[in-house]
N, C-alpha and C positions, 0 to 999 in steps of 0.2 A: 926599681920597684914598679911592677905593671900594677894599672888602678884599674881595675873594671865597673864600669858604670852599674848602678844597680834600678833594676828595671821592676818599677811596683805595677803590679796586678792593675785588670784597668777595674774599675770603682762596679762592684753589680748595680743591676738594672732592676729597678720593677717594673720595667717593659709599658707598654700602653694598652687598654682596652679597644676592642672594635668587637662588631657585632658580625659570625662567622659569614652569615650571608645579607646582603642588604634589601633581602627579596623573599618574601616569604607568602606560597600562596596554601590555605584550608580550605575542608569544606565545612560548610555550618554545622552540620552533625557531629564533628571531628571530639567533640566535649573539650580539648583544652589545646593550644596549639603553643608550642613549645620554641622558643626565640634564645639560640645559643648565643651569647658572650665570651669573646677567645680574648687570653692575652699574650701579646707578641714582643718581642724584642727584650726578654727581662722576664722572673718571675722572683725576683728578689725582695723581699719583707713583704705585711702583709697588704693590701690596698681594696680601695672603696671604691662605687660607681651609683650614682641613684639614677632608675628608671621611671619614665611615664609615658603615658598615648597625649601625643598634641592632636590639639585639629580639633578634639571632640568636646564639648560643654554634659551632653546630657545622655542617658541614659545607660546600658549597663558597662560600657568602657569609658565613661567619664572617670571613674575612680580608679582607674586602674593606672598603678605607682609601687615604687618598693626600692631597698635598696641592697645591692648585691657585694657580699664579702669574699674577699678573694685573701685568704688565707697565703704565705712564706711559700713559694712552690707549686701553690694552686695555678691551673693554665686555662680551667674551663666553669664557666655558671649556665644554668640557663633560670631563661625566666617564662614564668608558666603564666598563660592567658586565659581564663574561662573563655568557652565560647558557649554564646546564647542560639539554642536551636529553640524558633519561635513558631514553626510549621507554618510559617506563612510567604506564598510564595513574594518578592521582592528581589530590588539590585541588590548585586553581590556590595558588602562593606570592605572599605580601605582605610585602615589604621595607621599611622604613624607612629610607632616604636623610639624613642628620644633616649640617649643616653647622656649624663647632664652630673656636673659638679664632683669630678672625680676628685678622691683624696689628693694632700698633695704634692705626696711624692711621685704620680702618674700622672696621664693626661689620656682624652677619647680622641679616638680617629675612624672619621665615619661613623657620626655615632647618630643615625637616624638608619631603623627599618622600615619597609613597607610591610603589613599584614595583608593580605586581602583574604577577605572571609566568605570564600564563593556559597550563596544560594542553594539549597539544593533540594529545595520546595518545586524545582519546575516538574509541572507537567504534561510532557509533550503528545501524550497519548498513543494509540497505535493505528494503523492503516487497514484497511480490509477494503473489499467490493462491496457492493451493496446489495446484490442478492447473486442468490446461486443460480438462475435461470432465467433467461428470458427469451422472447419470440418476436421474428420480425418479419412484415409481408414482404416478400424477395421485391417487392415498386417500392419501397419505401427509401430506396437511396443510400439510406447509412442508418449508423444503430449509435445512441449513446450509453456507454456504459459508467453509471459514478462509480469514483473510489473514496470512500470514506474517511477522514481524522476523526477518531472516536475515542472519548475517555481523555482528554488534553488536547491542549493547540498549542503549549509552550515550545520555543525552537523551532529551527528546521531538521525537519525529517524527510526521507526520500525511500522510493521503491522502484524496483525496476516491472517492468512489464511485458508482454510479449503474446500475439495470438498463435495459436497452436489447430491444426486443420484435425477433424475428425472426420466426418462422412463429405464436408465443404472442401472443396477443393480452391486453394488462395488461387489468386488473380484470374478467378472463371468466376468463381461465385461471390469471393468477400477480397478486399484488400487486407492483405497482414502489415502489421505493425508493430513495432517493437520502439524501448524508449526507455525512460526515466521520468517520475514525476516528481516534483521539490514540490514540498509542501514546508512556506516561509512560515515565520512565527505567526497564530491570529489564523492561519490556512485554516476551514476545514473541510475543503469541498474540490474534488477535481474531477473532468471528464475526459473520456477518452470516447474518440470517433471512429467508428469503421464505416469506410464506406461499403453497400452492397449492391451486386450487381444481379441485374434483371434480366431477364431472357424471356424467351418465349417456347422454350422447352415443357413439357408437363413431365412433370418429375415427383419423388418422394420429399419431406420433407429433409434439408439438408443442417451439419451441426457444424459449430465449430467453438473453439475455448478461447477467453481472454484470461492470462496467470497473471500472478502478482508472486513477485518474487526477491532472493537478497535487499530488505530492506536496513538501512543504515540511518545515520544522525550529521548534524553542525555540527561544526566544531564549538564545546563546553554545554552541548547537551546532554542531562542527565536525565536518569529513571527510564527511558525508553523500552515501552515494554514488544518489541520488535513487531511483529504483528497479528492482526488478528484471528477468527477463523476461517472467515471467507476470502479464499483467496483463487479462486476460479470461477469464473461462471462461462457455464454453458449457456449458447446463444443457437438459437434456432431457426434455420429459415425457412419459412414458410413458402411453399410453391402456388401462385396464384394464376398460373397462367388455366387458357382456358379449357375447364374440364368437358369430356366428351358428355352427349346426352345423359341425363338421368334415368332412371327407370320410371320416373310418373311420366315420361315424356313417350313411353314407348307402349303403354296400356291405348290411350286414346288412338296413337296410328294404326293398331293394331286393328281395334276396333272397328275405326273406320276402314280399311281393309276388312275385315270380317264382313260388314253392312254392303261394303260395293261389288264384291266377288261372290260370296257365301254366306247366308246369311248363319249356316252352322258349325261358323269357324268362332271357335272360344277358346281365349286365351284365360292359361290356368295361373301363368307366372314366367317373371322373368325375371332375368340377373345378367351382371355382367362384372369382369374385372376392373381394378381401378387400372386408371392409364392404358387402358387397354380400349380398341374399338370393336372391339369383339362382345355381341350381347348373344345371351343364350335367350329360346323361348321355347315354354313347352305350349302347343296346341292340340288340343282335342277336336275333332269334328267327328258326324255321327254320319254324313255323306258316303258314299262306296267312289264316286268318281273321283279321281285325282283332280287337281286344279293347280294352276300355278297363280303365286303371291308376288308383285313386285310393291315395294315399300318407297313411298315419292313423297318431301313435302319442303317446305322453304327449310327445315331446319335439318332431315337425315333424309339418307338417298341411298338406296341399297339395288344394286342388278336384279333380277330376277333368279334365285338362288335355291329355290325351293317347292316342293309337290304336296299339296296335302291329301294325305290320304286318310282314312277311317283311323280312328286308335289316337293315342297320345303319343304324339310325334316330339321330338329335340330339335329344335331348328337353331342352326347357330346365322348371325349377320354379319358382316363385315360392314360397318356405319361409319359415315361421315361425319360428322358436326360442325356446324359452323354456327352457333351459338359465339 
């Protein structure tokens, strides 16, 4: 007679509670943040788990407790948290979630979560230049141009930057440069430098651009409103080197000329181009003889270039200055 052993079922399990993740991050606005409860190893009859927040005495998570049924089968609860959005900005809040006095056919494993309830009042603001144009005497060395934090200083935020040539030609006229600027939490102010360079060229005036571009955030910076509307300015340099004579400079030589050669030589007008030492003059004289004009004084010096005769004559100069 063979006797075979009889082999009983092994006993079901109501398995144990734990909390799915031990780590839970919201933001404030989130209105309610949702903390699962798994059971593992077992779902056999029905079983109990009471929750609370430790850590806290007062305010609107002090009360927060409750206890979770976990029904013949049941594998999943979750437990619901209000969250207080108070629009005020503040440190982010951390909660500790407890899981405590399970029924007692179970038992808890790992039964604390973290909440953290991130802020999301900050406000970091946005970046721009601080105007759209500005001018500089080409002696002045270097130009400062600010960039702005406006509308917030929460976090760090950054932009990049970069000078861009128009009419200026980089490393004759202006140094270029290019970069990044961090602007820390509390930032709201930064400069950037150009240096400029000086000559002794007479020239028009010359341009060039400082951009602000790809701006970005910290890491757990929120609301960033990227940037503003200023985000080039045109910079001007001004040529100060030394300009040729004036036209009120060139009535009196004339004059006197007139007074030393002829006394009925009159001048009706004159002009000349910018950056040019080229001056026009018209003369009238009422004489029949021709005559010649040379023009001499500490400040213009001209050859002998010209006849005056009866009528209103064009006379062009070629002028020196040393003004």
């Amino acid at each position: 007679m063979n006797l075979r052993p009889v082999i009983s079922p092994p006993a079901a399990s109501p398995g144990v509670l734990t909390f799915e993740r031990p780590t839970i991050t919201v933001l404030e606005g989130v209105g309610t943040a949702q903390i699962i409860v798994i059971r593992v190893n077992g779902s056999y009859s029905p079983i109990s788990v009471r929750y609370r927040v430790v850590g806290v005495t007062t305010g609107p998570y002090a009360q927060v407790a409750g206890q979770l049924f976990f029904p013949d089968g049941v594998l999943k609860k979750v437990i619901e948290i209000p969250i207080s959005d108070n629009n005020v900005r503040g440190p982010d809040i951390i909660l500790n979630v407890e899981l405590y006095e399970p029924s007692l056919k179970t038992d808890v494993m790992g039964g604390i979560c973290a909440l953290t309830i991130v802020d999301d009042d900050m406000i970091p603001g946005y970046l721009e230049l601080e105007s759209p144009q500005l001018r500089v005497p080409e002696s002045a060395g270097s130009i400062q141009v600010k960039v702005m934090r406006r509308e917030g200083r929460d976090g760090q935020i950054r932009i990049r930057y970069k000078t861009v040539s128009v009419t200026a030609q980089t490393n004759l006229d202006f140094s270029p440069i290019m970069g990044e600027l961090i602007f820390e939490n509390g930032e709201e102010t930064k400069t950037l430098t150009v240096d400029i360079f000086d000559d002794t060229i007479r020239e028009p005036s010359e341009t060039f651009r400082i951009e602000l571009f790809d701006p970005s955030t910290g890491i757990g910076v929120l609301n960033f409103r990227n940037r503003g509307s200023i985000l080039t300015t045109e910079i001007t340099i001004e040529d100060n080197d030394k300009k040729f004579c004036q036209d009120a400079m060139f009535h009196p030589i004339m004059e006197s000329v007139a007074k030393q050669y002829d006394t009925s030589l009159k001048i009706e007008d004159t002009k000349r181009c910018d950056f040019s030492p080229i001056m026009e003059c018209v003369v009238e004289r009422s004489d029949i003889e021709p005559i010649e004009v040379s023009v001499r004084s500490h400040t213009v010096y001209s050859v002998p270039l010209f006849a005056v005769t009866t009528g209103r004559v064009l006379f062009r100069y070629l002028l020196l200055c040393f003004m």
